[in-house]
N, C-alpha and C positions, 0 to 999 in steps of 0.2 A: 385194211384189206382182209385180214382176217376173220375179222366180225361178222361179214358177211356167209360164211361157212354154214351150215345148217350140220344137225345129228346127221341127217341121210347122206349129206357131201362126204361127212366122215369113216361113216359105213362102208361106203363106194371106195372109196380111198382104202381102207384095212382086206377089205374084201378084194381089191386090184395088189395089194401089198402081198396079203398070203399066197395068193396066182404066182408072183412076178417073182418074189424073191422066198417063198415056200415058210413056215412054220417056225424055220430052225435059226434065221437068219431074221426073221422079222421083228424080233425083239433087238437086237442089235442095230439094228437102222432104226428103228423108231428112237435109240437111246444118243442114238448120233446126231440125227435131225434134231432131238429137242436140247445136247449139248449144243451142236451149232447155232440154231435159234437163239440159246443164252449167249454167247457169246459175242454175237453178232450186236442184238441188245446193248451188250453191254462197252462194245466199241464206239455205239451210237450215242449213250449218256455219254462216256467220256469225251469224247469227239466237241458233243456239246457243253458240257462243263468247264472245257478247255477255249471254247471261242469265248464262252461268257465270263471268263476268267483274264483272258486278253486282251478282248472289248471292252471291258467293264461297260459304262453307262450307253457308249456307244450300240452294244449290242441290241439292244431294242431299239434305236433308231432304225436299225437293217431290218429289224423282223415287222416292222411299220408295213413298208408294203405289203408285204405278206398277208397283212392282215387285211390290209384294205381291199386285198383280191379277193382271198377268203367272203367277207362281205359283199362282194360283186357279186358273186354265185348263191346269195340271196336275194338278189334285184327286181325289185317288184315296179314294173315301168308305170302302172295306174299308183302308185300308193308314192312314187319319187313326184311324179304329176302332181297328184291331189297335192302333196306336199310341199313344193315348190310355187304352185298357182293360186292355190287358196289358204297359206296358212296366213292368218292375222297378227296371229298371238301366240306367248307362248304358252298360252294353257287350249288350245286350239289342238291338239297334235301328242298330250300328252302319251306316257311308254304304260301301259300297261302293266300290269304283273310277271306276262312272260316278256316283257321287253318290246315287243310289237306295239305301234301307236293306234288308237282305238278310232278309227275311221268311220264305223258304221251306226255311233251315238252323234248326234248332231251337239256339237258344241255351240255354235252361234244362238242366239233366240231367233226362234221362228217365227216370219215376220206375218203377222195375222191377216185372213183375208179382208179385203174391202168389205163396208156396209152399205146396204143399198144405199143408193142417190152421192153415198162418197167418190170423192172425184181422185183417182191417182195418183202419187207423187210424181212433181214434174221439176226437171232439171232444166235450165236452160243453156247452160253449158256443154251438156251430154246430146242434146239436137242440134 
């Protein structure tokens, strides 16, 4: 949540601080928020160090889903397609370097055009 903040957010913020709560007092709140902030932090490791401490192996079974939502909100409907319809093989679909499967190198051999007077492959099954 915080990551998102920019220099000017925080400008805006000191700048509404010295207004609201004046020069003398501003350092005192700013030293409060960022003791609260640690603190808060640091109920939150505990908190979790203590389920994973309780849980033992089980705790990563709970955090499973979690993760498989997390993944959801990467969901790419043409790339679960292409991947479900036309994968062959498994070297058809391999991860790339960043993790993403390399979709747009043709993996199959590309089947060569006809030569004149050649006549089509015919299936007699498939008519």
């Amino acid at each position: 949540m915080l990551e998102n903040i920019g220099w000017g957010e925080i400008l805006v913020l000191v700048v509404a601080g010295l207004f609201i709560l004046g020069p003398e007092r501003l350092p005192q709140a700013a030293a409060w928020l960022g003791r609260t902030v640690r603190q808060i932090r640091e109920y939150a490791t505990g908190a979790h160090d203590q389920l994973r401490n309780e849980f033992g192996p089980e705790f990563d079974q709970l955090r499973k889903p979690l993760e498989d939502l997390r993944e959801l909100r990467n969901f790419d409907p043409k790339r679960a397609v292409t991947r479900h319809l036309l994968d062959d093989g498994p070297d058809y679909a391999t991860p790339s370097s960043n993790g993403y499967a390399d979709y747009d190198k043709p993996r199959r051999p590309t089947q060569q055009p006809l030569q004149p007077g050649e006549r089509p492959p015919f299936d007699p099954d498939a008519t």
